[in-house]
Each structure stands twice: as C-alpha cells, then as structure tokens.
C-alpha positions as CSV (number, residue, x, y, z in Angstrom):
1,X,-0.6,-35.1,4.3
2,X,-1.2,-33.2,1.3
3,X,2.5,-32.3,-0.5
4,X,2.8,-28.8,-2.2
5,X,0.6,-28.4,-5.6
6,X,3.0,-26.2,-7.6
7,X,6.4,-28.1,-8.8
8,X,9.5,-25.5,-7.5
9,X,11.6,-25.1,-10.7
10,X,15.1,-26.9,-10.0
11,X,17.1,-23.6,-10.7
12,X,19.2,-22.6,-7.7
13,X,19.6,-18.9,-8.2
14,X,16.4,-17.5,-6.4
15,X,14.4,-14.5,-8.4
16,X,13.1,-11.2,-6.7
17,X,10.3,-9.4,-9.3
18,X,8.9,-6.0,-8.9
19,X,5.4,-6.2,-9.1
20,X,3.4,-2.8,-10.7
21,X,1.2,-1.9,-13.2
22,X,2.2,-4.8,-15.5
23,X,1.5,-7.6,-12.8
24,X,-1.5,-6.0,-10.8
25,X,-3.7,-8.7,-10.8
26,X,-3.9,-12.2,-8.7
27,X,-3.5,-14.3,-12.0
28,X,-0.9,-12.1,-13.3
29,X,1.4,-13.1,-9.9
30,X,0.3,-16.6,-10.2
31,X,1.6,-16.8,-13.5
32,X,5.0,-15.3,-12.2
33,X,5.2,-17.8,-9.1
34,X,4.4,-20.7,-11.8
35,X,7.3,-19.1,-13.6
36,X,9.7,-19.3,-11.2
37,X,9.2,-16.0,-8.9
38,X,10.6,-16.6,-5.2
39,X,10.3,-13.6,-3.7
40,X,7.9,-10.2,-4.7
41,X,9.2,-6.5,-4.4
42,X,7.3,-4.0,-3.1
43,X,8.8,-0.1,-4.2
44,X,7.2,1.9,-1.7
45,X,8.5,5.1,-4.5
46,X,5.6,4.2,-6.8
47,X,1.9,3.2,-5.9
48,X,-0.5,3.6,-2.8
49,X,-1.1,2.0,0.4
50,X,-4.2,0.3,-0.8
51,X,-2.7,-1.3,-4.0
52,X,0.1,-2.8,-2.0
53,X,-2.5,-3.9,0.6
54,X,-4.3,-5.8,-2.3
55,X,-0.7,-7.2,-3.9
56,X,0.2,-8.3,-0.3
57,X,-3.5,-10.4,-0.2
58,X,-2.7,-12.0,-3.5
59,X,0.5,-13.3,-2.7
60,X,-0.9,-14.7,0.4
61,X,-3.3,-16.2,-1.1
62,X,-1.2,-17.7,-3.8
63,X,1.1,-18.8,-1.5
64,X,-1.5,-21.0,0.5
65,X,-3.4,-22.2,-2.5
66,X,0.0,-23.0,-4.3
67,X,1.2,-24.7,-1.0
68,X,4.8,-22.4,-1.7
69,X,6.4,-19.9,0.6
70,X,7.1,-16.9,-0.8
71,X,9.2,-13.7,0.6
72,X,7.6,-10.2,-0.3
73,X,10.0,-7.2,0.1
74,X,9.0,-3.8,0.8
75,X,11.5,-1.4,-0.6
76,X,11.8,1.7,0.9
77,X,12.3,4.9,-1.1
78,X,14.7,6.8,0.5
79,X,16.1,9.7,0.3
80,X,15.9,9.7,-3.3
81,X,15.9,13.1,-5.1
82,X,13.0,12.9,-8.1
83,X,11.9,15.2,-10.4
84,X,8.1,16.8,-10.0
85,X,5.7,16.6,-12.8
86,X,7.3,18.6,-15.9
87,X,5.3,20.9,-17.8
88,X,4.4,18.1,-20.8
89,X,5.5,15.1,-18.8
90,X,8.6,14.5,-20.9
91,X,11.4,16.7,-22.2
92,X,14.1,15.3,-25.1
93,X,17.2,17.0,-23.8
94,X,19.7,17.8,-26.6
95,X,23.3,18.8,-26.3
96,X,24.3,22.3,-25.4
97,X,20.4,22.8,-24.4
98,X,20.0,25.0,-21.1
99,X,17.6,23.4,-18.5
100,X,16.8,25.3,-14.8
101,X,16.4,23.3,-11.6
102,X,13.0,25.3,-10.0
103,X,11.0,24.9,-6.7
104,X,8.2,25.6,-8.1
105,X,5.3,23.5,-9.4
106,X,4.2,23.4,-11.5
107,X,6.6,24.8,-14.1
108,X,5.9,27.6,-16.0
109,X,8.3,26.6,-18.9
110,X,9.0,23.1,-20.6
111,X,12.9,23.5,-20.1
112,X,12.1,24.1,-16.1
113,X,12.5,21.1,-13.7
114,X,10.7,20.8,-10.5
115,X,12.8,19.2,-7.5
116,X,10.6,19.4,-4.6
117,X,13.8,19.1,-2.2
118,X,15.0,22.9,-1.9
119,X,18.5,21.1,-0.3
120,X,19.1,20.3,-3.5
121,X,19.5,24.3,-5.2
122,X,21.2,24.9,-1.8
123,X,23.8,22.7,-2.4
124,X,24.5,23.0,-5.9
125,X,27.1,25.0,-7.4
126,X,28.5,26.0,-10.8
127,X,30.5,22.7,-12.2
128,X,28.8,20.5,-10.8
129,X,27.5,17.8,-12.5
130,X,24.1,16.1,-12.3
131,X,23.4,12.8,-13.4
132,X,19.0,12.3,-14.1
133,X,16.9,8.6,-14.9
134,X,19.6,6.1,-13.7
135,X,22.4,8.1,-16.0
136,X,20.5,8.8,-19.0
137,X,20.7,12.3,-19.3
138,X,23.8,14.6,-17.4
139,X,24.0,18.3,-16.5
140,X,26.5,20.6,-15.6
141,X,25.6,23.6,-13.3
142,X,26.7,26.7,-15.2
143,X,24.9,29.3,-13.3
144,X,22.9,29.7,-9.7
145,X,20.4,31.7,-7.6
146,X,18.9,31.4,-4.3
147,X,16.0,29.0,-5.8
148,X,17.4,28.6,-9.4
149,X,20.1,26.4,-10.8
150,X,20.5,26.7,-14.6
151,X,22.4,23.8,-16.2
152,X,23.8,22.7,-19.6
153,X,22.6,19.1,-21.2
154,X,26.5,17.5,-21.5
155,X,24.9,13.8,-22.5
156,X,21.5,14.0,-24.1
157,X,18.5,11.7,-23.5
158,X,14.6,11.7,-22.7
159,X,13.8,13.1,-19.4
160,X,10.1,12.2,-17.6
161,X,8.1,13.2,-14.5
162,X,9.2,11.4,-11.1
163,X,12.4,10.2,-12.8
164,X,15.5,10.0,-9.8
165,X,18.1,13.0,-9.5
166,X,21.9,12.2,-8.4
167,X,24.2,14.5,-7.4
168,X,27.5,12.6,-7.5
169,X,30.3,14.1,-4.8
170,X,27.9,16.4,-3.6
171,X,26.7,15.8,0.2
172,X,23.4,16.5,1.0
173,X,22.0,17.0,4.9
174,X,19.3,14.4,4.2
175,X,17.9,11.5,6.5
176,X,18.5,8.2,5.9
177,X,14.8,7.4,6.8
178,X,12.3,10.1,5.9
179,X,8.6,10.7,6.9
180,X,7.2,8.7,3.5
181,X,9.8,5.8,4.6
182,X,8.4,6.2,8.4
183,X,5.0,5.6,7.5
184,X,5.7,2.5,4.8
185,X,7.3,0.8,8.0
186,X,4.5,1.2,9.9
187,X,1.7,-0.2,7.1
188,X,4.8,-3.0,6.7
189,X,4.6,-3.9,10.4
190,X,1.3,-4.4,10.0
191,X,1.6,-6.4,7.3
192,X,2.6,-10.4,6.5
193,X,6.2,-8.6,5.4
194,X,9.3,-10.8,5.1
195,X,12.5,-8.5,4.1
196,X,12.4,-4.2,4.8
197,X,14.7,-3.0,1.9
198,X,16.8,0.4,3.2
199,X,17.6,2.4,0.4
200,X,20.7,4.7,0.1
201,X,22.7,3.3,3.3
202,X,25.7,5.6,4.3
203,X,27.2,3.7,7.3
204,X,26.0,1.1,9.9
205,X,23.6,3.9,12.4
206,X,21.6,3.8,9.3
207,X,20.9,0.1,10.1
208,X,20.8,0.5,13.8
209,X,18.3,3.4,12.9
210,X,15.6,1.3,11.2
211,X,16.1,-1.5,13.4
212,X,15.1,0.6,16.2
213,X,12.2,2.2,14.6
214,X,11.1,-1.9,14.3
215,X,11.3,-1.6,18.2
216,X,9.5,-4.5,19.8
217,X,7.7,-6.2,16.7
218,X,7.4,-10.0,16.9
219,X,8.5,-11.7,14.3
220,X,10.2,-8.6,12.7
221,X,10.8,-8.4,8.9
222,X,14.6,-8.9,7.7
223,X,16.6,-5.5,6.8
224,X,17.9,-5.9,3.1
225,X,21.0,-3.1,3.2
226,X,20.9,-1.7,-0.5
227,X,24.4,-0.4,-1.2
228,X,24.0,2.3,-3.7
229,X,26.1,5.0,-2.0
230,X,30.3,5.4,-2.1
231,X,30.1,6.4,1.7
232,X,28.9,2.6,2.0
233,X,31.5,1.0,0.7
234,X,33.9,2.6,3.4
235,X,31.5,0.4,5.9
236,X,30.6,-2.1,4.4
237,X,31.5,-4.8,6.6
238,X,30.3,-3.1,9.5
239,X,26.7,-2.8,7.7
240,X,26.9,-6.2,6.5
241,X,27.3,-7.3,10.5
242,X,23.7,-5.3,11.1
243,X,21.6,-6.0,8.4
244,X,20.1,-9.3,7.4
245,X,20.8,-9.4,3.4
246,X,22.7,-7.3,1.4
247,X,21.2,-5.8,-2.4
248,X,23.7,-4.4,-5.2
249,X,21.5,-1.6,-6.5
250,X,23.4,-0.7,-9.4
251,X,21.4,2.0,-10.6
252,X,21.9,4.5,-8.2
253,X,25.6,3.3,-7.9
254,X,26.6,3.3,-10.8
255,X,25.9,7.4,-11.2
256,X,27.2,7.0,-7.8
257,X,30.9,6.1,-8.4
258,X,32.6,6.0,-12.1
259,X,30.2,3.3,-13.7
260,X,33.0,1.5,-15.3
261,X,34.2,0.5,-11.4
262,X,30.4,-1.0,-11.2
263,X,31.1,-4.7,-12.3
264,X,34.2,-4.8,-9.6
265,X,32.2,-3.2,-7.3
266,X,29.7,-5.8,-7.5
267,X,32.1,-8.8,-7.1
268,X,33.7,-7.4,-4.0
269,X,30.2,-6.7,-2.0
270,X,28.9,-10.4,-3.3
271,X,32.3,-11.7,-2.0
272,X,31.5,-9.8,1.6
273,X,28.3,-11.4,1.8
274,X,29.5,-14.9,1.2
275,X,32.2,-14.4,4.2
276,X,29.5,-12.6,6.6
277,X,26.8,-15.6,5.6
278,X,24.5,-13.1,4.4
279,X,21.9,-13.0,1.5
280,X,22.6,-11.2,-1.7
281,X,20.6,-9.6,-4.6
282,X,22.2,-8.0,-7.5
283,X,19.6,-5.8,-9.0
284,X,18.8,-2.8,-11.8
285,X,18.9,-3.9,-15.8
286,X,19.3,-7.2,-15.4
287,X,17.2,-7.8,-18.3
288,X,16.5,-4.1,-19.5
289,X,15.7,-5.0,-23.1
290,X,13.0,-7.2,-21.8
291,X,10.7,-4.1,-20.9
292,X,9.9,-3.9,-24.5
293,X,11.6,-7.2,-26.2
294,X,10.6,-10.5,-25.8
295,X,14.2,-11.6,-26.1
296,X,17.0,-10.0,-24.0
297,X,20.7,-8.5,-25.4
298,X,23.6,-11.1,-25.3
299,X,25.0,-8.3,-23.1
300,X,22.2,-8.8,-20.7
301,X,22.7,-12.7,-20.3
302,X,26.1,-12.4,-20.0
303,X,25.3,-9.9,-16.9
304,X,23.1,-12.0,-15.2
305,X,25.4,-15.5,-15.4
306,X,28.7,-13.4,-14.1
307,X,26.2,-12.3,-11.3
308,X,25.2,-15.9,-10.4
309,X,29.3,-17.0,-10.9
310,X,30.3,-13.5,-8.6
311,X,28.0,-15.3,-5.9
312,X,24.8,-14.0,-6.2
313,X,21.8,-15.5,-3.9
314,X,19.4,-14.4,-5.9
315,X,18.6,-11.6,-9.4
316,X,16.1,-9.1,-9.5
317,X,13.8,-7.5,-12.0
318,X,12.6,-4.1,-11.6
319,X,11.2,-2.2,-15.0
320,X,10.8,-5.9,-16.4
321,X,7.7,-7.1,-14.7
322,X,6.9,-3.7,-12.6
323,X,5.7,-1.7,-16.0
324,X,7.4,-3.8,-18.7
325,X,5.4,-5.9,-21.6
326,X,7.0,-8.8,-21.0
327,X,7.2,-9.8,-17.7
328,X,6.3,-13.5,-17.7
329,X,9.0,-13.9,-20.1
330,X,11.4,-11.9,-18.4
331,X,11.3,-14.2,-15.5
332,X,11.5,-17.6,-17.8
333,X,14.5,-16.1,-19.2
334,X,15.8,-15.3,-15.7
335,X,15.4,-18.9,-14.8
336,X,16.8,-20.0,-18.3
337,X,19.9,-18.1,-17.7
338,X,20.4,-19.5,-14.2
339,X,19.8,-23.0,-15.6
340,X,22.4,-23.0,-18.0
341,X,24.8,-21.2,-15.9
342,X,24.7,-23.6,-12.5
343,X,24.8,-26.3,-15.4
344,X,29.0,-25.7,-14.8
345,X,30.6,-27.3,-12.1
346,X,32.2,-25.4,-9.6
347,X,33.7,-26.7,-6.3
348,X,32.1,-26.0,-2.6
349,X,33.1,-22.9,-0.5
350,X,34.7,-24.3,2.3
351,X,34.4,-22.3,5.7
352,X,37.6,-21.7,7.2
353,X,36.8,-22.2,11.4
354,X,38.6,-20.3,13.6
355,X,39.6,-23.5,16.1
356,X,40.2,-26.9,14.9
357,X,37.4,-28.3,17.3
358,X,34.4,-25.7,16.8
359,X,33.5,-24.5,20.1
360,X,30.3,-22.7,19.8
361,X,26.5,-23.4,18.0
362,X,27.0,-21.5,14.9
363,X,30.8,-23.6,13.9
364,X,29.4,-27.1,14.8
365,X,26.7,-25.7,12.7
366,X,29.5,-24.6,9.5
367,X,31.1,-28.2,10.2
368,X,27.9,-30.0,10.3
369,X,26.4,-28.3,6.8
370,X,29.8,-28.3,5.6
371,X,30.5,-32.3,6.0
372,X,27.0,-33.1,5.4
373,X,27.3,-31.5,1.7
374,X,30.8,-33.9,1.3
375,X,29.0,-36.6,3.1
376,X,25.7,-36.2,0.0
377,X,28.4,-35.5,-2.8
378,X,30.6,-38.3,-1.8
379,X,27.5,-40.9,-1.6
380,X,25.8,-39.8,-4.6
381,X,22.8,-38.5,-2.4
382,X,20.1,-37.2,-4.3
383,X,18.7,-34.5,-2.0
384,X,19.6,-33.1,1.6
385,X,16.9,-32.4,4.0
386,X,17.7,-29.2,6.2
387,X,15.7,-29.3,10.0
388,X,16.4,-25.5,10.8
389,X,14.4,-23.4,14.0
390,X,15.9,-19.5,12.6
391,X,16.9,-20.4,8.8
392,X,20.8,-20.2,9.8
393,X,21.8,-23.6,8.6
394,X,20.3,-23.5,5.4
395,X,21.6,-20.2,4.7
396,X,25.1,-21.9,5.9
397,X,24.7,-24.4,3.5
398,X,23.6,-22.5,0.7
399,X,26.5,-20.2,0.4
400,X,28.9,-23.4,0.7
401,X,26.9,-23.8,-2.7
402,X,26.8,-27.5,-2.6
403,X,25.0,-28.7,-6.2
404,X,23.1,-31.6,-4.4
405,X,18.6,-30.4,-4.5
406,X,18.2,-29.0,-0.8
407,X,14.9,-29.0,1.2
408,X,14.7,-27.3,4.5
409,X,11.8,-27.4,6.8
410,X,10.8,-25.6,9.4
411,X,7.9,-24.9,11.8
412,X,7.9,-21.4,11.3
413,X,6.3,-19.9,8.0
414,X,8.6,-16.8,8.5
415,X,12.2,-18.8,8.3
416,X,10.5,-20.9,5.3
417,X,9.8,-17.1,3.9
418,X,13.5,-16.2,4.1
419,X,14.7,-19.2,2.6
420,X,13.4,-17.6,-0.7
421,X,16.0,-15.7,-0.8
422,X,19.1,-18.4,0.4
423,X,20.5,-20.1,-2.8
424,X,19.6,-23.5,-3.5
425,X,17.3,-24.2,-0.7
426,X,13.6,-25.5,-1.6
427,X,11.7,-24.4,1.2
428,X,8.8,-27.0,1.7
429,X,5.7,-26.2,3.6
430,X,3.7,-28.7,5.7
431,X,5.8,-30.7,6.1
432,X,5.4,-32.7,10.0
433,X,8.5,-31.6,12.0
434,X,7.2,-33.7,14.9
435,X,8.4,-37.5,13.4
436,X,11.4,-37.4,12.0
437,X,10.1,-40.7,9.7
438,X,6.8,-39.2,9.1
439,X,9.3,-36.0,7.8
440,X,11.9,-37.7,5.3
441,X,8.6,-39.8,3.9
442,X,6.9,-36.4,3.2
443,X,10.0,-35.0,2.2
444,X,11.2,-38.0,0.0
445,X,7.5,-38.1,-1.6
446,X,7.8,-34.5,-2.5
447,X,11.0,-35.5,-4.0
448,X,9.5,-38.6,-6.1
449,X,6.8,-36.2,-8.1
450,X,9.7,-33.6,-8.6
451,X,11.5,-36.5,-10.2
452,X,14.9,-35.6,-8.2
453,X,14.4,-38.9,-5.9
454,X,14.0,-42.3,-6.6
455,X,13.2,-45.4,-4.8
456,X,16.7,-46.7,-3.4
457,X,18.3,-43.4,-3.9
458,X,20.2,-42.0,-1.0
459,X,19.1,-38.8,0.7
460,X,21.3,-37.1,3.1
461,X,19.4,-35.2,6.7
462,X,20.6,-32.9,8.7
463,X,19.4,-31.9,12.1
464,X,20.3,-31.3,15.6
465,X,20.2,-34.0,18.4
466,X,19.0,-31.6,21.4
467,X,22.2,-31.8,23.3
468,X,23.6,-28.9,21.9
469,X,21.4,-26.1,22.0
470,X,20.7,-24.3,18.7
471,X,23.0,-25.9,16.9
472,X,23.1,-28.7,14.0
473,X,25.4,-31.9,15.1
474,X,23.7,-35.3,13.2
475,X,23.9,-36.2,9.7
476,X,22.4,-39.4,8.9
477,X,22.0,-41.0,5.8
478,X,19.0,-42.6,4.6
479,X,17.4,-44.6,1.3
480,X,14.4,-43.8,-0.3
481,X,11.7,-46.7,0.0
C-alpha cells in the first residue's frame, strides 16, 4: 500500500491559516500544507459562497493527492457589528476629531459612519465608549438623536470600510446566530466541512442553538466555541461541556474586557480545555507584523511560545495568510516558533480518575493512553500508534502531552480530520485497520522515511481488545523489523 507523499513536519503544535485573497489559488494552499498548515479557516465575514466552494475543492484535492488529512473550519460571522462602506473608504481619525454614527448609506460626509445595525444608535448613549478595527481607534458618545450618535476620537488611528464595531458594557438584543450565519451552515452542511466556528458565544443555549440547527446531519461538523465575549466567561465550563473545541479569539476580547486581563484570560480558558479534553486554538495577531514583514516582532514570538506553554492545541493566522504578503513565511515561522519551543522538556499531564479502578469506557481509556505514554517513555519507544473509532483517545493522549511522535489511525476520514487539530497526533491515512501486522508495518514504514523509526527501535500500540466496548484496554510493545 502506497504510504502518504507529503512528509508531516515533526512540530506538535498544530496550525489553523485563514485562507483569502493572499492564498486563493490551489498552489498557493499547497505551498501552505507543504509548509506545515493542518487545518484551513474559512471566515464566512469576507468572500462569497462560490469562492469558498472553490477553496473547499482545492483542499480536497490537496488533501488526496498529498495523501494528508486536513480539517477546514468554517467560521461563522456572528453578530458582529461592522462599519458600511465610508464615503473614501478610509478615514485617519485624529484626537478631539468629531465623527457621527449614521444609518444611512451611503454617507454624505467623510466624518459619517455607516452601521447598518440601527440597535446599535438605539442603544448608545452619551459616555459611552466605542472601541473600532480590533481597538485601533476609540470613541466616546458625546451627543445622540433618534438615528444619529456623534462621538469624539479619544485614541486616534486609521479607520476603513467593513472594519468590526464594539460596544464594550453595552448589551445589545442581538442573536447569537443571524440570517448570514443561517445560510453559511446550510452551504457548510453541504459541504466536506470538519469544525463550525460560533462566533461571539454568551452562554451554553448558544451551543445548544447551533447544534440543533445541525439537526439530523450525518457525520456532523465539530462546534469550535470562540470565547470573545465577558458574558462567556461566567459559563465557560458549561459551554466547554457542549461544544467540541474551544478558540481564544483575542481580538474581539480584548476590546471586550480590559486588554491588559487578555494574557490571564487566555491561560485560564486553555487550562479549562485541558481538564474538559477539549481542543484549543489561540488566535488574532499571533504574528501581526508578518502581514507586511517577512520577519515577525520578538513580541510576537514570545506570544506565540507562552501560547504553546499555556496549553495550546493548536495557533492560528488570520490577516497573515488571509490578505497578508507573507503568508508562506508566516506559517514557517509558526512552525519555527513551535519547534524551538516543544524543544523544552516538560512533564506529562496526569489525569486525576475519579475511582481507583476506572469503571467506565472513557477512564480505562485516560488509564490506558496515560500508562501507554509511561510505558513509550520508560522503553525509549520511538513512536505510539493510536487505533481510535471517534478520535477520543488520541485527543486523550494528546493533552497528556506525552513528547514520544504519535500516529493515530482510523477508518473514518472525518476522526482523521479532527486529529488536525489534537496536539501531537500525526493523523495517517490509508493505512489497513483490518490486520493489525499489516497496520504497525505500514505504520512503522511511514515511520522509517520520516526518519523517527528505525529498524530494532521500539514502538509502543494502543488499541482496544473488543471486550470492552468503545473503550482502549491493550498496550503492546513491538520492535521495528
């Protein structure tokens, strides 16, 4: 059987990358995949149904000539307040310049700013302050009419068309799914989709909500739960039970809450995914700089490694390879970042089970992935080969965040889809599932052209026996011929 064309790079830390303008093009992705993209993004905010039709195509394609999975994410927009189109398609606000909120469009002066959301001039009122483009530019309300709301420019910066409005403290009567979000989940459904991301999530019913409007879909896409609103921090273990993965989506929160609480923030949603077993992204300016640079800030690096020490599954790039100039080099960076930084030892996360003797499928599973990771470490095992049916173990294992390379098959190309997103794990494609010898030769074989086995080297299995159903009980060890 033919192994997998396209060497997976051995960093651990998976990458998400927006794909736009920049990356339009089937070699354009390619290159990204062959630069160490696991899983492409989707934002439903910006482009037409029929270019994400012919993105979608391209990864496919990719994907099966490539031999690689790979997880596409459609990102929903939201209920995310934007600007129309301003009068010159930019305005440089200074300080103490005067700027009106209008409904109209388009505007009739320069200084005017279209907001097509009339809840938003109905809830304003003098004092308040409004944050523009992810914190850029703030206002302060200083006078109001029925369909008017002049402001004062309090921090100065360039404004453009479409860029996202926030009105921190001030609670707006909008739904958590609108019409534009209704009809991206339908073209999604339709779709080879992997992970649904739901922007702006207030409590858990906005989970329950979108899982509902999945209804009976086989094979449905994952729910990514993007926490980018205070009100979801109040929940956010009870959303973290619903959804399926977990994004940090730091640029609406940090105009959210006071941006210097952002960083703690992050470490205490990263540290609620690794107890819930979930997938996590940290996302927005990873590598900012890179949009126009072809090196990022120190600032910037040292972001992305405390995200991958805080516990992050996997980084994302937005601007960087969506519209930026640089995004082939944005995403080498990525991977040299997350190189250097899993280069430091760190111990394994040990689950803590709630019995001594594990009683049900998913803790002989914790004990089995848990052990098996000693059992690799302990023999100097070169690689671990997962057997997984729904994905569940390998995500068990990979927030343990055992060093040792990990390979999980599986006969479904959806769970080898997820796996994108689980740390560590190398999902492999093909591979026969039927013979468990026929398997770990495959498996070890991959392993010899990747250079991370050699003959006589030790490689650790896990799988499950059949007696206990859905659940992972054997660990063998085997040697590499």
């Amino acid at each position: 059987m033919e192994l997998p064309a396209v060497p997976r790079r051995p960093s651990q830390t998976k990458i998400v990358a927006t794909v736009g303008p920049a990356t339009h093009g089937r070699d354009k992705i390619e290159a990204l995949v062959k630069a160490g993209v696991d899983v492409f993004r989707l934002n439903m905010a910006h482009g037409s149904f029929e270019e994400h039709d012919a993105q979608v195509h391209w990864i496919r394609e990719i994907e099966q000539d490539l031999k690689t999975p790979l997880g596409i994410l459609v990102d929903l927009g939201g209920p995310k307040i934007r600007l129309g189109e301003l009068k010159n398609g930019s305005l440089e606000c200074q300080p103490g310049m005067q700027v009106t909120f209008v409904m109209e469009e388009p505007p009739q002066q320069p200084t005017e700013l279209p907001v097509s959301c009339p809840e938003v001039i109905s809830a304003l009122k003098e004092g308040d302050r409004v944050v523009l483009a992810d914190g850029t530019v703030t206002l302060r309300v200083i006078g109001k009419s029925e369909n008017r709301a002049t402001c004062l420019v309090t921090q100065p910066g360039l404004l453009r068309s479409r860029q996202g409005i926030n009105l921190p403290g001030v609670k707006l009567p909008l739904p958590a799914i609108t019409e534009a979000d209704r009809e991206a989940l339908a073209w999604a459904l339709q779709k080879d989709i992997d992970f649904v991301g739901l922007s702006f999530v207030r409590s858990p019913d906005d989970v329950r909500q979108l899982r509902q409007l999945m209804g009976e879909v086989q094979n449905p896409p994952q729910i990514v739960a993007k926490i980018e609103k205070p009100e979801a921090l109040d929940y956010l273990d009870e959303i973290l039970d619903l959804a399926d993965a977990v994004m940090v989506a730091r640029g609406d929160l940090g105009v959210e809450i006071d941006i210097a609480e952002v960083a703690i923030v992050q470490k205490r949603i990263l540290a609620a995914a690794r107890r819930h077993r979930k997938p996590a992204i940290v996302a927005t300016q990873m590598l900012e700089s890179m949009q126009r640079s072809r090196i990022p800030t120190r600032a910037e690096v040292s972001d992305v490694t405390n995200a991958i020490l805080d516990g992050a599954d996997a980084c994302m790039l937005s601007g960087e390879t969506a519209i930026g100039s640089y995004p082939e080099e944005s995403v080498r960076m990525m991977h040299r970042i997350a190189l250097a930084t899993e280069s430091v030892s760190h111990p394994p996360v040990r689950f803590q089970a709630a019995n001594a003797f594990p009683a049900n499928p998913a803790e002989i599973t914790e004990a089995s992935v848990w052990h098996a990771g000693l059992i690799a470490q302990e023999v100097g095992a070169k690689m671990l080969i997962i057997l997984t049916r729904s994905g569940q173990t390998a995500l068990t294992i990979a927030k343990h965040r055992f060093l040792v390379p990990t390979v999980g098959v599986s006969e479904s190309r959806q769970v080898l889809r997820r796996m994108c997103l689980y740390w560590g794990i190398i999902p492999l494609m093909e591979a026969p599932l039927s013979d468990s010898q026929a398997l770990l030769r495959f498996a070890t074989e991959w392993g010899k052209r990747e250079g991370l086995v050699q003959s006589g080297d030790r490689v650790v299995f896990v799988y499950g026996t059949g007696l206990v159903s859905s659940a992972h009980n054997t660990v063998s060890v085997f040697v590499a011929d």
